[in-house]
Structures are given as structure tokens and as C-alpha cells.
The first five atom37 places (N, CA, C, CB, O) and aatype in JSON, in Angstrom:
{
  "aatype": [20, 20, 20, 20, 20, 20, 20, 20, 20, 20, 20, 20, 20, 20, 20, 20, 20, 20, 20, 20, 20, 20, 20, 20, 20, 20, 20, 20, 20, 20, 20, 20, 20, 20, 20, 20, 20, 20, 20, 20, 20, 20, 20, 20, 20, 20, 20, 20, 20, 20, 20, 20, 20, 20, 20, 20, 20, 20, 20, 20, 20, 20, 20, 20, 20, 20, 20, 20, 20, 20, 20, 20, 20],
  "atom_mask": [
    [1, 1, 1, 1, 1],
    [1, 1, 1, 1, 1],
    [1, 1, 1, 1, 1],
    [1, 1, 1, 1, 1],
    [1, 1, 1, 1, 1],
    [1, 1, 1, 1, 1],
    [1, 1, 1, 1, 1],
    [1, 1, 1, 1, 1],
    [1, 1, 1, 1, 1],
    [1, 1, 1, 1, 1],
    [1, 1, 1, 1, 1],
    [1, 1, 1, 1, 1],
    [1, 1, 1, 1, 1],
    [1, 1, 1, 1, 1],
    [1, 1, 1, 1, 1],
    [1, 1, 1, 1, 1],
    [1, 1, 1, 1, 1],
    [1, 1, 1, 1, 1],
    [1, 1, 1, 1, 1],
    [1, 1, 1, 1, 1],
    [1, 1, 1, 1, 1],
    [1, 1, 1, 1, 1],
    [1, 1, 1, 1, 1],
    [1, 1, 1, 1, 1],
    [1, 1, 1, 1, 1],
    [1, 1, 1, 1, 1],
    [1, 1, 1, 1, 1],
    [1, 1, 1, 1, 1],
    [1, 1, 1, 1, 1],
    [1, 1, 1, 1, 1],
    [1, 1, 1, 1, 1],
    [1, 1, 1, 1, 1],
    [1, 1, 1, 1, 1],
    [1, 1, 1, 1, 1],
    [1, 1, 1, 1, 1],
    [1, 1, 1, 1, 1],
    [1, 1, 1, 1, 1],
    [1, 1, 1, 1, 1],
    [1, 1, 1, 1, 1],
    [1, 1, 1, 1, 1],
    [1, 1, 1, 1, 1],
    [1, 1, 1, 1, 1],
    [1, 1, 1, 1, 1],
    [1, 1, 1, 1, 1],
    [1, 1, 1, 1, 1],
    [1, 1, 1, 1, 1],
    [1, 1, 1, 1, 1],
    [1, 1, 1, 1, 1],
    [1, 1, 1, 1, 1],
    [1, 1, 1, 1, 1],
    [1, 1, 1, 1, 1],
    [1, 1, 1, 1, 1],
    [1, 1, 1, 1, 1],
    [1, 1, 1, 1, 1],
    [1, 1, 1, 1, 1],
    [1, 1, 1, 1, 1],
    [1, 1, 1, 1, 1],
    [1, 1, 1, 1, 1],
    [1, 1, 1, 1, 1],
    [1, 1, 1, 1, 1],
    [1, 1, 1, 1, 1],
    [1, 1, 1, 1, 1],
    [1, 1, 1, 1, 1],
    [1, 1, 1, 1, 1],
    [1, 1, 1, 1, 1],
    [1, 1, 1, 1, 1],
    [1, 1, 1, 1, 1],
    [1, 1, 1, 1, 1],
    [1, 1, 1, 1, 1],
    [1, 1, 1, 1, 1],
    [1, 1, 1, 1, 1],
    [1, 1, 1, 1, 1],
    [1, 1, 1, 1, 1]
  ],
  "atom_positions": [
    [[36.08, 12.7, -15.52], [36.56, 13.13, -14.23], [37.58, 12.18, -13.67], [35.43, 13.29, -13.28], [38.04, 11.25, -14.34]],
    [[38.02, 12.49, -12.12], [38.74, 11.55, -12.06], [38.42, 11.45, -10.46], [40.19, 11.76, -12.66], [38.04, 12.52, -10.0]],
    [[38.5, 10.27, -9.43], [37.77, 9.55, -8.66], [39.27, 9.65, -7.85], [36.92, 8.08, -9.25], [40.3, 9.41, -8.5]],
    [[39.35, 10.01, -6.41], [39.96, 9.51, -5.42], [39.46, 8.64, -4.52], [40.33, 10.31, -4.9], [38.37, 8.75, -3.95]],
    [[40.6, 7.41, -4.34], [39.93, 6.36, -3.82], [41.12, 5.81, -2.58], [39.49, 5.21, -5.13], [42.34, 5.93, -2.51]],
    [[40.11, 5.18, -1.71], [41.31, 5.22, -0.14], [40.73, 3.68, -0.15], [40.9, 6.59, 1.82], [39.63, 3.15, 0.02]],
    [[42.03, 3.24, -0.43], [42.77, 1.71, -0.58], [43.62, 1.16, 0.93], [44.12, 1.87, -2.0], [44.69, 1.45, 1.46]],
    [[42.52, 0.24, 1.22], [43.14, -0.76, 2.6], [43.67, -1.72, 2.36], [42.29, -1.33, 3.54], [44.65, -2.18, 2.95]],
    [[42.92, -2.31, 1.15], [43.74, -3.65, 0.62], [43.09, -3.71, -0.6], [43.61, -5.15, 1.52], [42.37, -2.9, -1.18]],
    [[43.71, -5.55, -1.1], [43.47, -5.5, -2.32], [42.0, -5.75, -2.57], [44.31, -6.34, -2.97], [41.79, -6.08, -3.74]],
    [[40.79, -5.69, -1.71], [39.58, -5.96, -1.73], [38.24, -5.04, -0.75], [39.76, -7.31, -1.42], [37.05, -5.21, -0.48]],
    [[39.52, -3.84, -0.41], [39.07, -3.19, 0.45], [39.33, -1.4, -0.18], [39.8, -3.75, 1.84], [40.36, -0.73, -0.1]],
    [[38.31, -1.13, -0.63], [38.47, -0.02, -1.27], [37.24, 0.58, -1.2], [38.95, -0.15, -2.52], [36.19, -0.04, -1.13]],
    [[37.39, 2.36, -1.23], [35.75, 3.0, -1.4], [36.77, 4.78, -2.06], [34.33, 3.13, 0.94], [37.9, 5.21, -1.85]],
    [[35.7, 5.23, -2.77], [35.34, 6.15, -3.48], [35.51, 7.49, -2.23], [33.81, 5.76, -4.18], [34.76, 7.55, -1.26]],
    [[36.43, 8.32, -2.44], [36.04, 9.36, -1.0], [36.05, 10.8, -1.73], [37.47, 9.34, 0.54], [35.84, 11.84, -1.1]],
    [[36.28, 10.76, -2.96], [36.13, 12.14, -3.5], [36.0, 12.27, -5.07], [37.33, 12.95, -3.06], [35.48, 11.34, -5.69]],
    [[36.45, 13.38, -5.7], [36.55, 13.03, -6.88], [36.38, 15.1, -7.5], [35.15, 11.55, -7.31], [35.95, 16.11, -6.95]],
    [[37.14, 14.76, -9.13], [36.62, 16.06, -9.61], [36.71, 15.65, -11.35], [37.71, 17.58, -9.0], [37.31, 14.83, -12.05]],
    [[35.6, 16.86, -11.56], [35.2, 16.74, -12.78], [36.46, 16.87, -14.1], [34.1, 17.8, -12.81], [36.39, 16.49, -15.27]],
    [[37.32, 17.41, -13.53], [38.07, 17.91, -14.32], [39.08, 16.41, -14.86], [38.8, 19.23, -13.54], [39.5, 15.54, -14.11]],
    [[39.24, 16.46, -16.11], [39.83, 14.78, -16.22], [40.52, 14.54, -17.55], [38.5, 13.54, -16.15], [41.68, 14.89, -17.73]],
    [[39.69, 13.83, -18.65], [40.47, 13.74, -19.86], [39.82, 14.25, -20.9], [40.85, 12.49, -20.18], [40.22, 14.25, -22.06]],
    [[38.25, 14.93, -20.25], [37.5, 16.1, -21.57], [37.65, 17.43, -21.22], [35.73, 16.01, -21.81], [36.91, 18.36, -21.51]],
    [[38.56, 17.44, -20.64], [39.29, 19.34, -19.96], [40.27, 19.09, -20.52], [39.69, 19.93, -18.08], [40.68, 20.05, -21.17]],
    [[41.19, 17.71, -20.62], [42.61, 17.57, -21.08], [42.25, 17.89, -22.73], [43.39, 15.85, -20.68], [42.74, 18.78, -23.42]],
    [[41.3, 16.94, -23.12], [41.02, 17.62, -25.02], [40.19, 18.52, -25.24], [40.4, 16.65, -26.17], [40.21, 18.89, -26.42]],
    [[39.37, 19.09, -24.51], [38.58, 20.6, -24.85], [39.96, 21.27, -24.8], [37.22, 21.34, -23.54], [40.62, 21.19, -25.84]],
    [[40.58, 22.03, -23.56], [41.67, 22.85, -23.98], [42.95, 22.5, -24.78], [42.06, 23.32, -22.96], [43.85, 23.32, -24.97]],
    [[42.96, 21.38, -25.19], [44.35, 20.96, -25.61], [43.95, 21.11, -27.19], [44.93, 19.26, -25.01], [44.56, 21.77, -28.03]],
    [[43.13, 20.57, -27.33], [42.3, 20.97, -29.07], [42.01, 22.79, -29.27], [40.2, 20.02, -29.14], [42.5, 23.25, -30.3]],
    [[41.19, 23.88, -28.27], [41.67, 24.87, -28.15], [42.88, 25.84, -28.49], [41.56, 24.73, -27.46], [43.06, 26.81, -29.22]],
    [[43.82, 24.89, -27.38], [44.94, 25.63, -27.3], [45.82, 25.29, -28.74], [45.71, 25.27, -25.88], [46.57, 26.22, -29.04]],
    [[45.85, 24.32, -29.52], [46.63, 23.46, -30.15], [46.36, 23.71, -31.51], [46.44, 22.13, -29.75], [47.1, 24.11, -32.41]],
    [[44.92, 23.32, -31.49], [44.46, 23.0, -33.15], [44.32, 21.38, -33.42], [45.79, 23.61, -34.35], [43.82, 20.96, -34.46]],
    [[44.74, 20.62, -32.51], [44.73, 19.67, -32.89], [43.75, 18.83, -33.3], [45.22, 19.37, -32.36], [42.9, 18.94, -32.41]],
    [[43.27, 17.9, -34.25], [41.94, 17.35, -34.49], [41.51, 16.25, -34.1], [41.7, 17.26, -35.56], [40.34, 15.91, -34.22]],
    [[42.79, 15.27, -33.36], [42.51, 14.27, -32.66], [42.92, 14.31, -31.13], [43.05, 13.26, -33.32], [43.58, 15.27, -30.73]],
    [[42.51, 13.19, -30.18], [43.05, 13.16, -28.79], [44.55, 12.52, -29.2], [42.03, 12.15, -27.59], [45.66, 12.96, -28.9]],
    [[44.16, 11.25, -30.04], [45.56, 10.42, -30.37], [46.48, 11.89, -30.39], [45.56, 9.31, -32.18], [47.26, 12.05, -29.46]],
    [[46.38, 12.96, -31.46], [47.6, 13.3, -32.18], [47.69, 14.46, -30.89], [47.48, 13.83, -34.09], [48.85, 14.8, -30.63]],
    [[46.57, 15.12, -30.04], [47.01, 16.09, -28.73], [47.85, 14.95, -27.63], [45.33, 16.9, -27.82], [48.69, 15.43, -26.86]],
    [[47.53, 13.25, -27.59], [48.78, 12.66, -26.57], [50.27, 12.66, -27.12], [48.5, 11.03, -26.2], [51.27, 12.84, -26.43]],
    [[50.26, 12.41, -28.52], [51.55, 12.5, -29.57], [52.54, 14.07, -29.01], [50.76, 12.73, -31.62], [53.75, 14.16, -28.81]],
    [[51.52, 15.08, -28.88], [51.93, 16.17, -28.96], [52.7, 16.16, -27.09], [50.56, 17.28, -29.53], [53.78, 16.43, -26.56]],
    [[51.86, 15.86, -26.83], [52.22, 16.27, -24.99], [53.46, 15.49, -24.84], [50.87, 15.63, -23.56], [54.15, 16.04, -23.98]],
    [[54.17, 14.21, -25.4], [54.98, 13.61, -24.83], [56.33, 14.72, -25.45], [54.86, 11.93, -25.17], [57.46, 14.44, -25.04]],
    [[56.18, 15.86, -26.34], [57.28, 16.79, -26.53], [57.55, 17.66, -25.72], [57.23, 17.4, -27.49], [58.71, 18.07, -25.78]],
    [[56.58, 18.32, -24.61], [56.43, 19.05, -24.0], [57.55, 19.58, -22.56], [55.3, 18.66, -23.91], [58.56, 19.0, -22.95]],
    [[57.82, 20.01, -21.73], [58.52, 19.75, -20.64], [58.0, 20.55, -19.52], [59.88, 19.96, -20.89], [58.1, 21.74, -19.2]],
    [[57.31, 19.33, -18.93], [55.8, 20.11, -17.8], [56.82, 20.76, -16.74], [54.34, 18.59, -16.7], [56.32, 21.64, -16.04]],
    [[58.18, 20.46, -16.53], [59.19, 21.19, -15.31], [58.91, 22.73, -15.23], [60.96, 21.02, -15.69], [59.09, 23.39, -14.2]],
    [[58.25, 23.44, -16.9], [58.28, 24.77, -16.82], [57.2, 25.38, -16.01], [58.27, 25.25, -18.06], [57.18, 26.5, -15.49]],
    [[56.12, 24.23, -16.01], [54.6, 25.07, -15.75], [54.49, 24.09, -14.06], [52.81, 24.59, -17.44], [53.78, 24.45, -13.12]],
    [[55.1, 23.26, -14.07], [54.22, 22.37, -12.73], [55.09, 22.49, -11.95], [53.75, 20.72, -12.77], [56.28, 22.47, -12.25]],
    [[54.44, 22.71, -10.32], [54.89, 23.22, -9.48], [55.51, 22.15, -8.17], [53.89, 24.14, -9.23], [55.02, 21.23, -7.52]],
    [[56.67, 22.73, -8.2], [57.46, 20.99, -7.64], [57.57, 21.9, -5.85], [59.97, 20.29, -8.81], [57.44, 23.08, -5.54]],
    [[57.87, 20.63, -5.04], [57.92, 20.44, -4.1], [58.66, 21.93, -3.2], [58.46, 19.15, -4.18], [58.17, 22.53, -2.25]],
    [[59.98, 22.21, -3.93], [60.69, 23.13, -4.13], [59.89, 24.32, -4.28], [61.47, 22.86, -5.07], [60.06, 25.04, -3.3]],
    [[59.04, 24.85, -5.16], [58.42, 26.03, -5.29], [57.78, 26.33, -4.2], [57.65, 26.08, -6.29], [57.59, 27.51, -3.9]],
    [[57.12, 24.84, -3.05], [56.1, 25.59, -2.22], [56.88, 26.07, -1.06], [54.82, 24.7, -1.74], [56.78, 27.17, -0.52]],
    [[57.91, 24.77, -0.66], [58.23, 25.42, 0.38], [60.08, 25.57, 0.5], [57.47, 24.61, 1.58], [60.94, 25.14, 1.27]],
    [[60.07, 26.45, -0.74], [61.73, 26.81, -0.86], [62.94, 26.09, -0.57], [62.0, 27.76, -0.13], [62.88, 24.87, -0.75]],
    [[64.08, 26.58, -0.15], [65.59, 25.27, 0.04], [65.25, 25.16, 1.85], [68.01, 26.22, -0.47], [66.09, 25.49, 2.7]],
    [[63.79, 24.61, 2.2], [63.83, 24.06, 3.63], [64.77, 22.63, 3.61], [62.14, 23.72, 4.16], [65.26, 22.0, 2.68]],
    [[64.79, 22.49, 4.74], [65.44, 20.81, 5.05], [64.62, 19.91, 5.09], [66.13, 20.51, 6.33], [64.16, 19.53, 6.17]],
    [[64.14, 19.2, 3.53], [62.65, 18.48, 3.66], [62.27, 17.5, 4.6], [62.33, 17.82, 2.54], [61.15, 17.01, 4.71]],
    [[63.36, 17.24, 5.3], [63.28, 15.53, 6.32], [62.64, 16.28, 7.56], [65.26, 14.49, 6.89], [61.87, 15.74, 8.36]],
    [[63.18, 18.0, 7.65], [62.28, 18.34, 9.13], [60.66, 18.71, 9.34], [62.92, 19.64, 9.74], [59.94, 19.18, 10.22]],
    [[60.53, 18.14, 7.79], [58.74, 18.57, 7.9], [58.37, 17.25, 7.38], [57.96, 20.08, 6.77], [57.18, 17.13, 7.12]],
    [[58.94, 16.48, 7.23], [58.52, 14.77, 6.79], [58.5, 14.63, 5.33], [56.86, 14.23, 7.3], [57.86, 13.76, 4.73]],
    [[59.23, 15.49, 4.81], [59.52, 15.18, 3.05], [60.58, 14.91, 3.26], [59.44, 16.27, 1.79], [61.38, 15.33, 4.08]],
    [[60.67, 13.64, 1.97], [62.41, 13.04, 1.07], [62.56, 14.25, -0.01], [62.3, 11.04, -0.13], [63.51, 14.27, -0.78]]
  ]
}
């Protein structure tokens, strides 16, 4: 899984959420989808990939707004 954590400093930290989904969802479906027989050779594989097609950028949610008037760069 993977753990969200809310950082005050470098000695000041706590745990505030978290989800299961992590790096045995990344090789259950990636071995699935792939065939592949290792994690090594499914990370080999992902660095060919170009996530721009599938992941959803800033742009998709909220179209050609003027990002500085809603507090996005």
C-alpha cells in the first residue's frame, strides 16, 4: 500500500491516511496485463511507456481556464 503522511518538520511527522493499492496492484495487473514473469523485467517495461496517453493532467480537469485565478501555476 501506500501511506499519506503530513510533514511539519524534519522530526515532526504522523500517518493521516493511506490505501491499499501500491506495488502488488502495480505487479498483479502489470504481470496480467503483460505476461511478464518478473517485477524487475514489468519496471524495465514501464520506463517505454508514455503515461501522457492514460494520466489525467491538470488541463483535462479543468480545461484552457487561467490557472493563476484558481491558485494553479
Amino acid at each position: 500500500g501506500v501511506s499519506y503522511l503530513k510533514v511539519d518538520g524534519p522530526d515532526q511527522y504522523e500517518r493521516v491516511s493511506g490505501t491499499s493499492l501500491g506495488g502488488g496492484t502495480f505487479w498483479g495487473l502489470g504481470r496480467l496485463l503483460t505476461g511478464c514473469k518478473t517485477f524487475d523485467e514489468l519496471l524495465e517495461l514501464s520506463t517505454h511507456g508514455d503515461n501522457s496517453a492514460v494520466d489525467m493532467l491538470v488541463g483535462d480537469i479543468y480545461g484552457g481556464l487561467d490557472y493563476e485565478k484558481i491558485g494553479l501555476e
